[in-house]
N, C-alpha and C positions, 0 to 999 in steps of 0.2 A: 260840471262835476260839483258837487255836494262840498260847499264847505265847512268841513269838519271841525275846524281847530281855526280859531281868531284871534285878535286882537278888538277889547270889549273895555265899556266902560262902566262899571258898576253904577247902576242907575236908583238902587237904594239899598238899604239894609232893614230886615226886618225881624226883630225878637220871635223866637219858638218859645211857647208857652211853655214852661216847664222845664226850661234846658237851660244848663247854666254855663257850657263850653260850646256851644253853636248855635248859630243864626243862620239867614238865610240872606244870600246874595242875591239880586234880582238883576237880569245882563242880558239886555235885548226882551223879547218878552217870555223868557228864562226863567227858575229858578234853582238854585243850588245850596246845597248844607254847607257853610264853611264854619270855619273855629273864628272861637268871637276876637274882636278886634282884630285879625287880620285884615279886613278892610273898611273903608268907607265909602259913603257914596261920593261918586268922583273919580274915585282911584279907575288905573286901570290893569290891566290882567288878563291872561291868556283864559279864553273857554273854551272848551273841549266839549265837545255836546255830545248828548246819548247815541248809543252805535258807534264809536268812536272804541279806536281798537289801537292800544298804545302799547309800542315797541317795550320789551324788557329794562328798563333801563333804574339806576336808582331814585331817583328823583321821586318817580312812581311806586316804588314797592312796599307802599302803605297802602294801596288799593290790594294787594296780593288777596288778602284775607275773601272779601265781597267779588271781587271780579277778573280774577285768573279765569285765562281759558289756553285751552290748546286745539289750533284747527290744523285739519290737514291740507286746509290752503293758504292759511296764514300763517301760520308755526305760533309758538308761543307769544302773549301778549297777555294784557289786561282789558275788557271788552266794558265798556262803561251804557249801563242802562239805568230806569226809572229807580228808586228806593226811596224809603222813607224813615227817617230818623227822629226819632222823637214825635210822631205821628205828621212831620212836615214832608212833603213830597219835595224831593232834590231829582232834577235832570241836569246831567253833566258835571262838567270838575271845573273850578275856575282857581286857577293859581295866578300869583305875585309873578311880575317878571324874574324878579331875584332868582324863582327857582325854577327857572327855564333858562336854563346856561345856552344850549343850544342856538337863543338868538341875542345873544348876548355882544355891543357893540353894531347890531341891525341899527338901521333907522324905520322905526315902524311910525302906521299909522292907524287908528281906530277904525275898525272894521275889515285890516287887511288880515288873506288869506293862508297860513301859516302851516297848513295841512303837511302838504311836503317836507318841509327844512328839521319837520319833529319825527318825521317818517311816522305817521298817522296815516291807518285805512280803515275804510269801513267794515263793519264785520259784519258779516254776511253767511248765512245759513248756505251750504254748499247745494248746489242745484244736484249735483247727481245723489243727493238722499233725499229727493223729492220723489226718484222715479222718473224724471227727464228720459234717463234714455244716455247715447255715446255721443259725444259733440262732436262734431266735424268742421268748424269755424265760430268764427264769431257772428255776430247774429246781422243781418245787413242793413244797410243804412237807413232802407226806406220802414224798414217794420219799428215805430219808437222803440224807446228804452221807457218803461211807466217807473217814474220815479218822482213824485207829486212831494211840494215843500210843505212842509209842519208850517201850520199857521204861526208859530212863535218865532218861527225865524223871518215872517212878511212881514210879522204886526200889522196894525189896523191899517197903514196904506191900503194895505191889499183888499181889506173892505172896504174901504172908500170908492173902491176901481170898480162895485158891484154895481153903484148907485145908478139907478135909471135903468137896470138891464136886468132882463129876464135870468131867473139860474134855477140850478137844478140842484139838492143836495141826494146823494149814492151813500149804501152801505159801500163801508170799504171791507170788504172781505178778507179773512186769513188765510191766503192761500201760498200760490207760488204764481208769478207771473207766468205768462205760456200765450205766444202769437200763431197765429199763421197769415201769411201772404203771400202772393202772388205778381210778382214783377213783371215788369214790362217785356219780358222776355220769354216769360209763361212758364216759371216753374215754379213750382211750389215751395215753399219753405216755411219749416213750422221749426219753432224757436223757444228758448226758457227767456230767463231775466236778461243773460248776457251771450247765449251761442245758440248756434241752429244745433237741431238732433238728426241724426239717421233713422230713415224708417228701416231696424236691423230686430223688430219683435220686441226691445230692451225699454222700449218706452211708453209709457202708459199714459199718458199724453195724445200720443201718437196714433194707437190704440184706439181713443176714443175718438181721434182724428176722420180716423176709417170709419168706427163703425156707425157714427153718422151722417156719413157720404159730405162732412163739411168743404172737402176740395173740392166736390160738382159743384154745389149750391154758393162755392164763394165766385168759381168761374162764371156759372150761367150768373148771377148778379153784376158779376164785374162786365161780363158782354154785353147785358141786358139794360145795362146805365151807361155803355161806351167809358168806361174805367179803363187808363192804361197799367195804373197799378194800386193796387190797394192792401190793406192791410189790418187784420182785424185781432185787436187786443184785450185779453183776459184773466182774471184768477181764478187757478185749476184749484179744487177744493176736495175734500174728499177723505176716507181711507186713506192712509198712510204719506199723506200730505201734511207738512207743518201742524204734525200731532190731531189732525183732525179737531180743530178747536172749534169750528162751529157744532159739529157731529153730526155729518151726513153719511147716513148708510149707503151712497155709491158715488161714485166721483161724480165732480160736476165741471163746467165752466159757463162762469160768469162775464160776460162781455162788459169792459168799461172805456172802449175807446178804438173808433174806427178813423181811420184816414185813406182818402183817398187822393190820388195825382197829387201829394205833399204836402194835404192842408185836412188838419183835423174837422170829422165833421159834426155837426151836432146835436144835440139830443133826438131829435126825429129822425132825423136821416141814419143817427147811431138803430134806434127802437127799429127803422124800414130793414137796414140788414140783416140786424139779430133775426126778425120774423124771420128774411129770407133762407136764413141757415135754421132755420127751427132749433133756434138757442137762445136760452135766456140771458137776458143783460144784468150788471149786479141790480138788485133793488131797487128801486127811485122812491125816494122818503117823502119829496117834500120839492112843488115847482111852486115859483111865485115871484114878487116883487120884492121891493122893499128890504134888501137883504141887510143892508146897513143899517137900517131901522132897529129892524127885529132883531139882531146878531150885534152889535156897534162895540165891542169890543173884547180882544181876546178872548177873554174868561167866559163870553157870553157863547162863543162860538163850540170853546172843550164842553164846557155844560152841554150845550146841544149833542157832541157826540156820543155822551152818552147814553147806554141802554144795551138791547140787546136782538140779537138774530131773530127769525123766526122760528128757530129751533131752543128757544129759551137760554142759550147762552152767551155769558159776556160779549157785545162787541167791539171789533177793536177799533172802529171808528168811521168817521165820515168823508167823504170828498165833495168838495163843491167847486161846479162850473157853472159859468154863465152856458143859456141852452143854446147859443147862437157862439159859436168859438171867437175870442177877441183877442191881441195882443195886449201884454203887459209890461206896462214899465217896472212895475216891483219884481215880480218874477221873472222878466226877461223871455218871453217865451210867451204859451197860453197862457190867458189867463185861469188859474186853477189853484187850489191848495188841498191840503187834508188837515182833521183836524183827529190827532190820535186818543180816544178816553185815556184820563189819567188812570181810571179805576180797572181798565182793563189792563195797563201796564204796570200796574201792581201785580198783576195775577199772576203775571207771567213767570218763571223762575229761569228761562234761560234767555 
């Protein structure tokens, strides 16, 4: 699970040009608007990172103004995204312990996980205004959950982890997540971010499921490589999908992540199945070496994400794997991150 809310140690302070009641905190490889002299570098203090969707409560209710929301899965809260104040771009909230009563008498330590005890969840665009369709469970275990970590919360370990090994950098496309696979049991299941759908006409997903015959072509592929289960993951894009921000005039899906028999596979054997289903995988930008080189830290890597679709508009960003899947110590898992434009989450207003 995504740790939302920390325990962080301000790692410096830096003047906004221009501003005479705030500065910018910098907290892991962070950054945030605070009011001046509230901190120093040293101090330490609760961070609350972007997507971060904070209970009612007073402590908060000087966010009201900027980041009131009300969802119909979450019920009311304040939802914390990218902004810019005084032309400094701030991700996330980093408050004093003092005024986080909540873990007050804890014995904490730097870097522990704090999500829970503040009732913090992620906020999350609801899958059934995507067009998903009626959920009938939750999505099963062997189809992932695509949920790739912001290079700001790796820092450069994580590019250190590339050194000597092939990678590949992907458009990360604005869509909505959307799988299908096929178990070891032979039945089909096609899924959003977090629950499978019914095939009941209501999903448009599903829809396009059918009408390019992808459950023959994911079978005959799976019998045709002796596959006991596999699993083929994407962003649906399109009409009336997450605002249609690239603006494609007919839905699409973009493949960024196949697994099969429990071991993700990689970039070619990703490219062999896309063919076999005659479906495009997201974009591939950029294969090569040297990625710590070329990228060697943070700042160098959001630069890169930079730019735009083939449709000429803003993208939201990149994702980079090595071509060959590897485990990670920094991310515990693949190795994989994304890096989101800062210039696209400006753009954004919700």
């Amino acid at each position: 699970m995504r740790k939302l809310v920390s325990v962080q140690k301000v790692k410096e302070i830096v003047p906004i040009e221009g501003a005479d009641r705030i500065e910018l905190a910098k907290v892991e490889d962070w950054q945030c608007v605070v009011n001046k002299g509230k901190f120093r570098a040293g101090d330490i203090g609760i961070y609350f990172e972007i997507d971060s969707f904070l209970p009612i409560k007073p402590q908060y209710e000087f966010l009201r103004k900027n980041s009131y929301k009300k969802s119909d899965i979450l019920g009311e809260g304040f939802r914390l995204k990218t902004q810019t104040f005084k032309g400094a771009i701030s991700q996330g909230l980093l408050l004093p312990l003092s005024e986080v009563p909540e873990l007050k008498g804890i014995t904490l330590h730097i870097g522990d996980d704090v999500t829970d005890p503040l009732g913090v969840k992620e906020y999350v665009v609801p899958e059934m205004a995507t067009g998903s369709g009626t959920a009938i469970g939750d999505r099963p275990s062997f189809i992932p959950k695509s949920d790739e970590t912001r290079i700001q919360v790796l820092g450069e370990a994580v590019i250190k982890e590339f050194h000597g090994r092939e990678y590949y950098i992907s458009s990360k496309m604005d869509g909505s997540s959307h799988s299908i696979g096929i178990g070891a049991d032979g039945v089909l299941h096609v899924t959003g971010h977090n629950y499978e759908y019914k095939d009941d006409g209501k999903s448009s997903f599903y829809e396009l499921v059918k009408a390019r015959g992808l459950e023959e072509k994911l079978r005959k592929y799976k019998d045709d490589n002796h596959i006991q289960e596999i699993s083929v993951s994407g962003e649906f894009c399109g009409p009336g999908i997450q605002s249609n921000r690239i603006g494609l005039t007919k839905p699409e899906w973009y493949i960024f992540t196949v697994k099969a028999d429990g071991k993700r596979c990689g970039l070619k054997k990703m490219q062999e199945a896309a063919e076999a289903l005659d479906n495009p995988t997201v974009p591939i930008e950029e294969v090569g070496t040297g990625f710590d080189e070329k990228y060697p830290t943070v700042e160098a890597v959001l630069a890169r994400a930079d730019g735009n679709y083939f449709t000429g508009r803003r993208k939201e960003g990149i994702v980079i794997r090595p071509t060959e899947p590897v485990h990670s110590d920094v991310v515990k898992g693949w190795l994989s991150m994304k890096a989101v434009s800062n210039k696209y989450l400006l753009k954004q207003k919700d």
